[in-house]
N, C-alpha and C positions, 0 to 999 in steps of 0.2 A: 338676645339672639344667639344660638346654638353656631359653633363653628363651621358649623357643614352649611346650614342655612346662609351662610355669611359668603360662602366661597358660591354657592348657587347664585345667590345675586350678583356677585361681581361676574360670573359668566356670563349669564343675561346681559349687563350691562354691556361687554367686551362686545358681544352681538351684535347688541342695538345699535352701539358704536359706530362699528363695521358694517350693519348697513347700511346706518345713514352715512359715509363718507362719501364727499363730495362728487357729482359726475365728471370734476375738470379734473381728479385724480391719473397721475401718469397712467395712462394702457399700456401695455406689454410691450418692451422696446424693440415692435420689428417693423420691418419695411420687404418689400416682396416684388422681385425684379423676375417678370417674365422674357424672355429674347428668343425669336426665333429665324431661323436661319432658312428660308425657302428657296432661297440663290443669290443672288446678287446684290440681297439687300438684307440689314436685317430688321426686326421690328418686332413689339411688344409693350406691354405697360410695366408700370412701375406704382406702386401702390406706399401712401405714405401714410400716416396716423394723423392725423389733424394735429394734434398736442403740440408734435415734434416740428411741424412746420409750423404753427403758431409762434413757438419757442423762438425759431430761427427768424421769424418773420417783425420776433418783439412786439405781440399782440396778448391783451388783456387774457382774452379769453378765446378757445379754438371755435367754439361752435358757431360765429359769423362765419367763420370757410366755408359752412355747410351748404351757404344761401348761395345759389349760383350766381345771384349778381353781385354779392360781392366778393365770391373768389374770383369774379374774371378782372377787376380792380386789381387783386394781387396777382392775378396768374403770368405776366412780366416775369415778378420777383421770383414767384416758383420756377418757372421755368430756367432764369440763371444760375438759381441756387441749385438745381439739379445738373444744368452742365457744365458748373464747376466743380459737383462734387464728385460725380458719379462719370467717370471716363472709361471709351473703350477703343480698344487697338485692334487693327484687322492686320495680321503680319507683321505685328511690329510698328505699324504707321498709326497714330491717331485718325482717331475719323470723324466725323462731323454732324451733329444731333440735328434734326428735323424733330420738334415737338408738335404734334401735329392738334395736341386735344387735352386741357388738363377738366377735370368734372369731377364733383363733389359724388361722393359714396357713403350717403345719411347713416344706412345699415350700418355699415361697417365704421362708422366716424371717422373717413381716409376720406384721401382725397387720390384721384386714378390722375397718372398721366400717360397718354397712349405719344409713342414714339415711333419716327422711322429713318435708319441710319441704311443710304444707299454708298454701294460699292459698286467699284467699277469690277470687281470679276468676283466667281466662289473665292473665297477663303480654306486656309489650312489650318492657323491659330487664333482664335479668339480671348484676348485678354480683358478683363472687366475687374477695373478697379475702384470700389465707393466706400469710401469714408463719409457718409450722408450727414449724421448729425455726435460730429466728435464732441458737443456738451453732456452727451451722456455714454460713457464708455460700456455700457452691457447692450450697449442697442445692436443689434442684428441684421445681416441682409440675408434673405434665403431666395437663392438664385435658381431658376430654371433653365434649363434651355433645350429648347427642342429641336429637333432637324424636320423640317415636316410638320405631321403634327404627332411625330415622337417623340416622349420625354425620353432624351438620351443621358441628360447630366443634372444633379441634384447639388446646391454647394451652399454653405451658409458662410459669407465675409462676416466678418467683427472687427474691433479694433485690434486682434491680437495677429486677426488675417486677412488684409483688407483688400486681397486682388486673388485673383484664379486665371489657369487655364484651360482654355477647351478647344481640343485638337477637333477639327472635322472629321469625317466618312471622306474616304476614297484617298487619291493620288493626292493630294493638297494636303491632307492631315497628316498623313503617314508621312510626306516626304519633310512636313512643318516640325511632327515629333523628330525622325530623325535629327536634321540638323539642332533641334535645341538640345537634343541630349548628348550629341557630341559636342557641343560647345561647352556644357554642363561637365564635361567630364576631367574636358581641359583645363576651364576653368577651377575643379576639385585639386587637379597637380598641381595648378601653376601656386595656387592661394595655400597647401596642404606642406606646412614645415616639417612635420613628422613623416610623411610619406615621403618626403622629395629625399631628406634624412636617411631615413631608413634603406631607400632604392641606392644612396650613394653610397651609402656603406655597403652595398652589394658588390657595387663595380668597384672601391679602389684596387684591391685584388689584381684586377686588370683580366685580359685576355680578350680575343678578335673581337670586333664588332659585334661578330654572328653567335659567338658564344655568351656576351653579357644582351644580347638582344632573347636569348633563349633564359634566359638566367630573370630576367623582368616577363618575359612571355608565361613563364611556370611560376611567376606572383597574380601577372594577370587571371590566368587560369583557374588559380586557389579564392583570390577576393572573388574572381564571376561567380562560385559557388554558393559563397556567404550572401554575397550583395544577392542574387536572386530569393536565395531562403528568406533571408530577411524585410525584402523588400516585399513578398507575399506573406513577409507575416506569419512563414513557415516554424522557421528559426527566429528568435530575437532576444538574443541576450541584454542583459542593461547596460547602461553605459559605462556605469559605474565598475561595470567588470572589462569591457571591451576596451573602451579609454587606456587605463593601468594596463591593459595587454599588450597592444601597440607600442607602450612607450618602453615597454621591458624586450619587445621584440628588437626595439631599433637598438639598445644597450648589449642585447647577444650578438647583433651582428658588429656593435663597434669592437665588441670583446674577443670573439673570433675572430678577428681580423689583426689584432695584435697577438694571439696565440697560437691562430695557425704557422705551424711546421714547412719550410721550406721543401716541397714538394709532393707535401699531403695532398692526398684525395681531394678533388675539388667537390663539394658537395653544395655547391652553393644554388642551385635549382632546386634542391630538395627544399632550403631551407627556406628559399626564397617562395617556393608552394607552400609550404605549413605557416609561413605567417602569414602568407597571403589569405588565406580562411580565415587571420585574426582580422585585417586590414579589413577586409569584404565587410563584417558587421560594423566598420568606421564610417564605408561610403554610405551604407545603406540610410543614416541618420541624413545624408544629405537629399539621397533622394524623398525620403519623407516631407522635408521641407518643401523641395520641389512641387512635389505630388504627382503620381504615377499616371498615365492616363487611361483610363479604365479600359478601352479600346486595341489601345497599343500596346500593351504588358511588355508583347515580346520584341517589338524595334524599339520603345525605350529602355529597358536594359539591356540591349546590346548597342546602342549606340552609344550611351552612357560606359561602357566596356570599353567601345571603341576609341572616345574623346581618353580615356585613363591610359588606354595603351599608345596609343599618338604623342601623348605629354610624356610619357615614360622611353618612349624611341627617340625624341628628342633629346631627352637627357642622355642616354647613353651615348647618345651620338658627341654630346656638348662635353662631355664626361670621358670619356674614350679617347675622345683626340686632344682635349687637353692632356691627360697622364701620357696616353702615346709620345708627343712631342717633349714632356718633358723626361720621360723616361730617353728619348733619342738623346737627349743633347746632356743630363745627366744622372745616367741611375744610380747612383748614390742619393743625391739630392729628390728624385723623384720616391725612392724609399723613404725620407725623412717627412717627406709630405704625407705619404702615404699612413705614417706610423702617426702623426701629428693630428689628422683628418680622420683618423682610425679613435684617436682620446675625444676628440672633440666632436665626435657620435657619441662615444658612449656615456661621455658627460651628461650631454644635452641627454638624450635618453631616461637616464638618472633621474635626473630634472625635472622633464614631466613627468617619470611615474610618482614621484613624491607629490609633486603637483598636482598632481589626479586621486591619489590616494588619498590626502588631507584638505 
């Protein structure tokens, strides 16, 4: 038998193989959640692979689901097993499953479960979170949701993403994005060491309220630029380069700060604008995680704006009347701190840019 002849039959073989494999072989790990949203209630099906629910059900073989008397023996267990795994939030509040109908789908070797989850009013945010069947980590949910009978939202959960949000149409969505995104923003300062860092080293410097409120407003100003570029995806530089630039910026302003000349130029708006454009591609990685609401582009990045400058007015605020008070009672000692608070920026700065670069 000639070498070519030899590799022809092992293809055939590989074939034959591959046809004949088993029909109890895994199908495609997805599951397929319709939700629609008519008003005051919501409702749709949920479509599951027999396999995966066999699996979870600890049964021999999937194809007895198929038979409707004996899926409705287990239709109980499907039914807990799906409103334990599969949860949805209407504003924030959990709400409560109605399964109204689960029936076998031969064609498709699924099994359909039709649901209907009533609210007491419209909704603004819809959260939908399902980790269905964590024995097999590539498995999929691909989510619809309609307002009407319009597909307004397209979203695929995994294990690596296993909830979403979907803002409504009208006064309820908009006013649901807003508040999450200033929450989101606040939450970015209060948790964000490098930025809180970086804005302190703005202020020790000192000066009125109104002057270091204008000094973080011309940061604000520079990150809204980037964070919008970026968040459409306009602009988006890697992290790998954005990261290392923040932590270099927070290092020039500890270094400025112990080399500025008694009575120099305050230029500190200027500078706190140009890193502000570096800062902006740092938020943007957050709103990425978030996820943009395709509807609201423009009230969640300004709110998101909003929550960054709120957290930043309170530090100057927290920030200003501490140095003010201790520059009253001794400025000597409040220049010590000053200069001390000035190393220990530009240390930590140091810090992470090494830390980022290796």
């Amino acid at each position: 038998m000639t070498g070519r002849r030899l590799v022809q039959k092992l293809i055939v073989f590989v074939i034959a193989m591959a046809a004949a494999a088993p029909s109890g072989a895994h199908p495609a790990p997805f599951s397929y959640l319709d939700v629609r949203l008519p008003g005051t209630a919501l409702q749709g099906t949920l479509v599951l692979h027999d396999f995966d629910v066999a699996h979870e059900l600890k049964l021999a073989a999937p194809e007895p689901l198929l038979d409707p008397a004996t899926l409705a023996t287990y239709a109980p267990a499907i039914k807990q097993l799906v409103i334990e795994r599969l949860r949805m939030k209407a504003d924030g509040q959990t709400v409560k499953w109605e399964i109204t109908n689960v029936r076998a789908v031969p064609d498709r070797t699924a099994i359909e479960i039709a649901y209907r989850v009533p609210l007491d009013a419209t909704i603004g945010r819809l959260t939908i979170d399902a980790t269905l069947f964590p024995y097999d980590p590539n498995h999929q949910n691909f989510v619809n949701v309609y307002e009407g009978d319009i597909l307004t939202r397209q979203q695929v959960l995994s294990a690596a993403r296993p909830s979403m949000d979907f803002y409504t149409g009208g006064r309820q969505g908009a006013f649901a994005v807003f508040k999450e995104f200033t929450a989101a923003g606040l939450h970015h300062i209060a948790i964000g060491p490098d930025h809180i860092l970086f804005i302190v080293g703005l202020l020790l410097l000192g000066g009125s309220v109104l002057r270091l409120l204008a000094i973080v407003s011309a940061f604000t100003v520079g990150h809204s630029i980037t964070l919008s570029l970026a968040a459409l995806n306009i602009v988006a530089p890697p992290a790998r380069i954005v990261e290392p630039a923040i932590a270099l910026s927070i290092v020039y302003v500890g270094a400025d700060n112990l080399l500025s000349a008694k009575g120099a130029r305050d230029i500190r708006a200027w500078i706190a604008l140009f890193f502000g454009l570096v800062h902006g591609f740092g938020f943007a990685s957050v709103l990425r995680e978030i996820g943009l609401p395709p509807r609201a582009l423009g009230i969640s990045l300004f709110a998101f704006n909003l929550g960054v400058e709120i957290g930043q007015a309170v530090l100057v605020v927290i920030v200003a009347s501490l140095l003010s008070l201790l520059r009253s009672r001794s400025p000597m000692r409040a220049r010590q701190v000053v200069t001390a608070a000035s190393v220990v920026v530009t240390l930590a700065g140091a810090y992470w840019f090494v830390e980022r670069i290796w």
